[in-house]
MMTF fields as JSON, N, C-alpha, C and O atoms, coordinates in Angstrom:
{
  "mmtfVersion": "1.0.0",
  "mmtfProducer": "UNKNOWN",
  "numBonds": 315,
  "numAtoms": 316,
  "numGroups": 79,
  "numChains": 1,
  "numModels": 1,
  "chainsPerModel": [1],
  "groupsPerChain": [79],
  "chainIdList": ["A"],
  "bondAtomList": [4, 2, 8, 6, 12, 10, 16, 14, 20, 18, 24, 22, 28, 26, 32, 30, 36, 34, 40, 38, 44, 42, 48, 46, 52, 50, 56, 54, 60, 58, 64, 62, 68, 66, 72, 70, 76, 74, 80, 78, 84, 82, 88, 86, 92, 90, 96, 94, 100, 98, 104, 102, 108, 106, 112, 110, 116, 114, 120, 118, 124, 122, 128, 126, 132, 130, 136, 134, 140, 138, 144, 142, 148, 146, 152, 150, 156, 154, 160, 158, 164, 162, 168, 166, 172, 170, 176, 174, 180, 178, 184, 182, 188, 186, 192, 190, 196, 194, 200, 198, 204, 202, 208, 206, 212, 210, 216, 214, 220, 218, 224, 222, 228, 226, 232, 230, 236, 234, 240, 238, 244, 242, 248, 246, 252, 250, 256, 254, 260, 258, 264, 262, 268, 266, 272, 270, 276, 274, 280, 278, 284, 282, 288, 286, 292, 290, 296, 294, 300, 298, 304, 302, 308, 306, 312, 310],
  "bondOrderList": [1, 1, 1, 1, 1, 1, 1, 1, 1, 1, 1, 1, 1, 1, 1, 1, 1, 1, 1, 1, 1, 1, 1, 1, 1, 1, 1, 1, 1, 1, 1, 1, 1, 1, 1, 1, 1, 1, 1, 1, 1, 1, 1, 1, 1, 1, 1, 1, 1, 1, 1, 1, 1, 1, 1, 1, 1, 1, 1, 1, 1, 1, 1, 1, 1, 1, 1, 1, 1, 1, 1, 1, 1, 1, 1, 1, 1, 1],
  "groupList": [{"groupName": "UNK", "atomNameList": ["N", "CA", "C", "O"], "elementList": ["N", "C", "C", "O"], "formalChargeList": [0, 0, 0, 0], "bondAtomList": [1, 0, 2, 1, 3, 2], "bondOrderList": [1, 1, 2], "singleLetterCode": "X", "chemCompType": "L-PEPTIDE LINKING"}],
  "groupTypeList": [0, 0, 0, 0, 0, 0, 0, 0, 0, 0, 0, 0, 0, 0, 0, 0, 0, 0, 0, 0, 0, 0, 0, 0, 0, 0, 0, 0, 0, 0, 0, 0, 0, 0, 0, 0, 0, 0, 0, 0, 0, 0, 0, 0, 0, 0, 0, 0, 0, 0, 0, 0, 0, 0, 0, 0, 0, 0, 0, 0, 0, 0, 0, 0, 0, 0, 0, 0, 0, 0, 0, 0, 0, 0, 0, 0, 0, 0, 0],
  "groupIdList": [1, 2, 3, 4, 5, 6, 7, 8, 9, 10, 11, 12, 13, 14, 15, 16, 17, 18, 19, 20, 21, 22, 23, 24, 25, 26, 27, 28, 29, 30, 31, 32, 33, 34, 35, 36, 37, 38, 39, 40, 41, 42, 43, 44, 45, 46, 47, 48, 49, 50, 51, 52, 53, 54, 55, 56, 57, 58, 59, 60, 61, 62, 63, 64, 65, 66, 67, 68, 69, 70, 71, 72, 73, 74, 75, 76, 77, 78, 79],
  "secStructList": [7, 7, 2, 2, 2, 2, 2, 2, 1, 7, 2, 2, 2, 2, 2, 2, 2, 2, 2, 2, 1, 1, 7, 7, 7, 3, 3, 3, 3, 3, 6, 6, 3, 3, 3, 3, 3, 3, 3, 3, 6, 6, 3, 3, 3, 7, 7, 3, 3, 3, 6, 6, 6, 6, 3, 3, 3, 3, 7, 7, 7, 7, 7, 6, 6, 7, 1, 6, 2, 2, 2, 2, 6, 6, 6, 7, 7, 7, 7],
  "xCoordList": [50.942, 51.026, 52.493, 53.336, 52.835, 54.452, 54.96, 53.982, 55.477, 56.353, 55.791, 55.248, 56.143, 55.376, 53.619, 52.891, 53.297, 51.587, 51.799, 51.636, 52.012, 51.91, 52.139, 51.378, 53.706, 54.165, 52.987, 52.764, 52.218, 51.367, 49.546, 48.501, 49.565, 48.566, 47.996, 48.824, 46.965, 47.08, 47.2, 47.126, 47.393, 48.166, 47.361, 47.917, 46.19, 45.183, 44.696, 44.034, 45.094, 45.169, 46.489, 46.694, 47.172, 48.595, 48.633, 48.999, 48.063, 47.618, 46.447, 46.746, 45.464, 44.689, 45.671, 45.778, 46.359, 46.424, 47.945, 48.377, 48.681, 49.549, 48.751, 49.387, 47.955, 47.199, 46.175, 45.603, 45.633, 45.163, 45.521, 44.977, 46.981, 47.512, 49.105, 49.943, 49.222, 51.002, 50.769, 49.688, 51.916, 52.316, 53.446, 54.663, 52.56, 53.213, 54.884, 54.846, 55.954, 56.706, 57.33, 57.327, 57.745, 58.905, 58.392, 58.324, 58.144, 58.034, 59.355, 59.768, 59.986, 61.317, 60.826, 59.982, 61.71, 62.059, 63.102, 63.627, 63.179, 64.182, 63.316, 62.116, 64.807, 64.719, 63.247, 62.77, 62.312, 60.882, 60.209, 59.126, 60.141, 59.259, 58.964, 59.703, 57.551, 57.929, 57.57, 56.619, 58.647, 58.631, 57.993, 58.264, 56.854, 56.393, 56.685, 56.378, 57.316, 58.086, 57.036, 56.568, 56.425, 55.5, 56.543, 57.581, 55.977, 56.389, 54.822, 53.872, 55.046, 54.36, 54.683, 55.356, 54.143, 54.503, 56.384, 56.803, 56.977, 58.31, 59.252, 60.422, 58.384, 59.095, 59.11, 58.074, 60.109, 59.901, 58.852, 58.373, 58.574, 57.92, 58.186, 58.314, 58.267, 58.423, 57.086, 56.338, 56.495, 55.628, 55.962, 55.769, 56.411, 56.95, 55.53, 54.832, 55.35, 54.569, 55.362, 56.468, 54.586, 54.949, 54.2, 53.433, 54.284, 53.743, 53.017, 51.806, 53.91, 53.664, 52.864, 51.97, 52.611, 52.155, 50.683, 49.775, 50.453, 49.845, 49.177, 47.969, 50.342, 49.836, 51.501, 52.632, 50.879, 52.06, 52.926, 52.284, 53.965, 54.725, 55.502, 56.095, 55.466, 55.669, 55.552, 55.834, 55.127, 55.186, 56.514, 56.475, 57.194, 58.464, 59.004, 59.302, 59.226, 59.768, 61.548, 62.245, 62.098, 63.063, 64.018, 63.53, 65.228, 66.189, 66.81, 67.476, 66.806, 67.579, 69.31, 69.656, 70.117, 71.044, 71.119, 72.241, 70.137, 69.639, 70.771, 71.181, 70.893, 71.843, 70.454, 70.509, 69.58, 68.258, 68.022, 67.28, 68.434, 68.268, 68.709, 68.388, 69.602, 70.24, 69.607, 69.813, 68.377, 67.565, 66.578, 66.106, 66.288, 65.388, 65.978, 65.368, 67.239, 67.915, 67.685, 67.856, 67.239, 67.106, 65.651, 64.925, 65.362, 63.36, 62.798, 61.618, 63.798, 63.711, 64.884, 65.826, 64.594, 65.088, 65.362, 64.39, 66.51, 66.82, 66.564, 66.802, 65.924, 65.893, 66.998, 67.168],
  "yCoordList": [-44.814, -43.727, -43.371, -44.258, -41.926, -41.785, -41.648, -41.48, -41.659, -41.596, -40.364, -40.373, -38.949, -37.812, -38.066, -37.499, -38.8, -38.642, -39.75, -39.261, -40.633, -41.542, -40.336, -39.97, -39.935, -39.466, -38.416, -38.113, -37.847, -36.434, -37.37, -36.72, -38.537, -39.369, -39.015, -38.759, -38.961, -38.891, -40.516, -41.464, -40.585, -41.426, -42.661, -43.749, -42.525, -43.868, -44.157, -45.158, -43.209, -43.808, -44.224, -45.001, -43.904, -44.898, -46.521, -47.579, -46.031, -47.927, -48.638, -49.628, -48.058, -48.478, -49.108, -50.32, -48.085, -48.058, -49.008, -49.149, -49.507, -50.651, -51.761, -52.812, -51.868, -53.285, -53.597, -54.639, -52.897, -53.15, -53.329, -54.05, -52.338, -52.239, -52.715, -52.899, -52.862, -53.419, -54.647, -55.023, -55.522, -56.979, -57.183, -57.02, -57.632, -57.295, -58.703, -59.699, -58.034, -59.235, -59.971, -61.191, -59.183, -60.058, -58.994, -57.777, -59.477, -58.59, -58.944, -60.102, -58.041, -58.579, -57.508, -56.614, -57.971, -57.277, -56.038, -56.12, -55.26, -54.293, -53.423, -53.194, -52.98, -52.848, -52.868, -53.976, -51.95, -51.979, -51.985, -51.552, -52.322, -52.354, -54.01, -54.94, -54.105, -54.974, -54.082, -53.319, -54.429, -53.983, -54.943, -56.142, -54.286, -54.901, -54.557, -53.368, -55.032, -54.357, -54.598, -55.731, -53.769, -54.09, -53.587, -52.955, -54.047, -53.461, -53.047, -53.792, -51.521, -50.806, -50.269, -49.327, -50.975, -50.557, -51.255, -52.404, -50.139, -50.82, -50.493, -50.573, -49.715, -48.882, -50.017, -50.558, -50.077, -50.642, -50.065, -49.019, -50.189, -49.274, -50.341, -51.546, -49.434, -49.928, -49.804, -49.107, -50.471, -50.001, -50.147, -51.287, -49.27, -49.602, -49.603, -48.626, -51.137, -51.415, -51.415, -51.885, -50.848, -50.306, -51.207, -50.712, -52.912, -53.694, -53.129, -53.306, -52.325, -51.787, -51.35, -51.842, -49.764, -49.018, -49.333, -48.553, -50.211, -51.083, -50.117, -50.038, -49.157, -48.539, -48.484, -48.947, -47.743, -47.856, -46.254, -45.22, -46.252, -44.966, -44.226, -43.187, -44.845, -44.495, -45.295, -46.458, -45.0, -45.369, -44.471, -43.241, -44.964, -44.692, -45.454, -46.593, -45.143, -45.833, -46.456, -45.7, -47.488, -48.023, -47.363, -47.535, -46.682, -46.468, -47.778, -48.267, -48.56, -49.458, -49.565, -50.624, -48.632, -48.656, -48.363, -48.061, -48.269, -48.299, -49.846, -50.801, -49.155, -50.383, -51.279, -52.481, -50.863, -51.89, -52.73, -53.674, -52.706, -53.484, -55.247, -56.33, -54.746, -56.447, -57.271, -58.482, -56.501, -57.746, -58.459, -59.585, -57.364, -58.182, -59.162, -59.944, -58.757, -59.355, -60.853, -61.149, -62.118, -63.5, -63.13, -63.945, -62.0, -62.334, -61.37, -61.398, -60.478, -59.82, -60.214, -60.807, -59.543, -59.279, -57.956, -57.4, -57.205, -55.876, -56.239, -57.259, -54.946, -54.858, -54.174, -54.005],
  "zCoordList": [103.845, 104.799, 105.011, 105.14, 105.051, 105.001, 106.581, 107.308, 106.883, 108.375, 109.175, 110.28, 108.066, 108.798, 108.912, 109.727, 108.149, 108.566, 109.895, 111.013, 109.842, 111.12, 112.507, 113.404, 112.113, 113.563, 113.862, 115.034, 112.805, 113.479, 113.678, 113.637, 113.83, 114.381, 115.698, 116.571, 115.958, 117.797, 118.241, 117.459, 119.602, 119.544, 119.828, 119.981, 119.895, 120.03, 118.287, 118.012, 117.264, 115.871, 115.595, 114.663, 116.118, 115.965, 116.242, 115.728, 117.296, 118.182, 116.842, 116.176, 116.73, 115.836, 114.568, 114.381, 113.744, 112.475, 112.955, 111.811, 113.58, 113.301, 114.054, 113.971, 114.538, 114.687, 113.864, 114.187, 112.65, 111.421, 110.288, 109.452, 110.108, 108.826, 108.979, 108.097, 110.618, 110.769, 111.073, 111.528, 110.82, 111.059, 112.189, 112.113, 113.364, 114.596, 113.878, 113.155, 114.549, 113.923, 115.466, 115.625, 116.318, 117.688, 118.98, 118.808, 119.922, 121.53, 122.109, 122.059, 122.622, 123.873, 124.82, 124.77, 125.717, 127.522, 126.788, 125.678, 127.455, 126.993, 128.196, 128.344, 129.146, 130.604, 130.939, 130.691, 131.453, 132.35, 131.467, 131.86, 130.005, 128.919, 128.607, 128.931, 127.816, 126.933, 125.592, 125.423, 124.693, 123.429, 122.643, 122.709, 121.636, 120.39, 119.427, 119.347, 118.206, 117.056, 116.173, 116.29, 115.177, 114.045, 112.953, 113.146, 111.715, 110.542, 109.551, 109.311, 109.116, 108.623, 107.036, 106.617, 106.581, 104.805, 104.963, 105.109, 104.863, 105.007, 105.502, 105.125, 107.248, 108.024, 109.982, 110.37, 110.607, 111.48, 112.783, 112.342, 113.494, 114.771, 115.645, 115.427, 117.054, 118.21, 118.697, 118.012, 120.015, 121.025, 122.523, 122.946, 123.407, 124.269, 125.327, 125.601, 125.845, 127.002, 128.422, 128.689, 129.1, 130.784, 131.55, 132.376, 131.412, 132.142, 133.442, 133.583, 134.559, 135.715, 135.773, 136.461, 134.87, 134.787, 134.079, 134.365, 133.356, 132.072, 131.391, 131.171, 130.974, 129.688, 128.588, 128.73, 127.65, 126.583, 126.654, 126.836, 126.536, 126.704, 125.948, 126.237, 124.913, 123.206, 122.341, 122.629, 121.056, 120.223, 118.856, 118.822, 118.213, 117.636, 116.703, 117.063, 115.555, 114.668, 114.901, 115.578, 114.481, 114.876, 113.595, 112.478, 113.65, 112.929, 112.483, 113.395, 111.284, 111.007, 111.621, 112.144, 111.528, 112.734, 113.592, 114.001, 114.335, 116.081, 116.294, 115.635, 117.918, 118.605, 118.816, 118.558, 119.145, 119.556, 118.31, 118.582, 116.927, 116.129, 116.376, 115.887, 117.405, 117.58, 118.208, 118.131, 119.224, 119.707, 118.727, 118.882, 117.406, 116.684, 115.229, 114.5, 115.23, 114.249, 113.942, 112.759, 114.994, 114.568, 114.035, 113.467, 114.248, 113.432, 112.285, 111.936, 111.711, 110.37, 109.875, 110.403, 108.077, 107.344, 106.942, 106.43, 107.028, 106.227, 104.839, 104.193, 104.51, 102.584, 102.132, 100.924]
}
């Protein structure tokens, strides 16, 4: 699946299709979220959970030089 078909997903097949076909890899705190990072074919994604709120408030692929890369750095590998 390429990046543009994911992003034009609605967004309860997004949720579906990385908890079937993604490999959840690290969750952190990152301010009022908890973040779940999956990897999809060989693209990163975020899921940002709104504990509070207890729903999710985006879903978004991670730019490999995103500053947010550094919280997941002890638990991937760049290709």
């Amino acid at each position: 699946m390429s990046k543009e078909e994911f992003t034009n997903l609605p967004f309860h097949k997004k949720i579906n299709t990385l908890y079937t076909e993604g490999t959840f890899v690290v969750g952190i705190r990152y301010y009022k979220h908890k973040v779940n990072l999956y990897l999809l074919e060989n693209e990163y994604i975020e899921v940002f959970y709104n504990h509070k709120q207890d729903k999710i408030d985006k879903i978004d692929f991670l730019p490999r030089d995103h500053t947010r890369m550094k919280f997941y750095l002890d638990q991937i590998k760049l290709a």
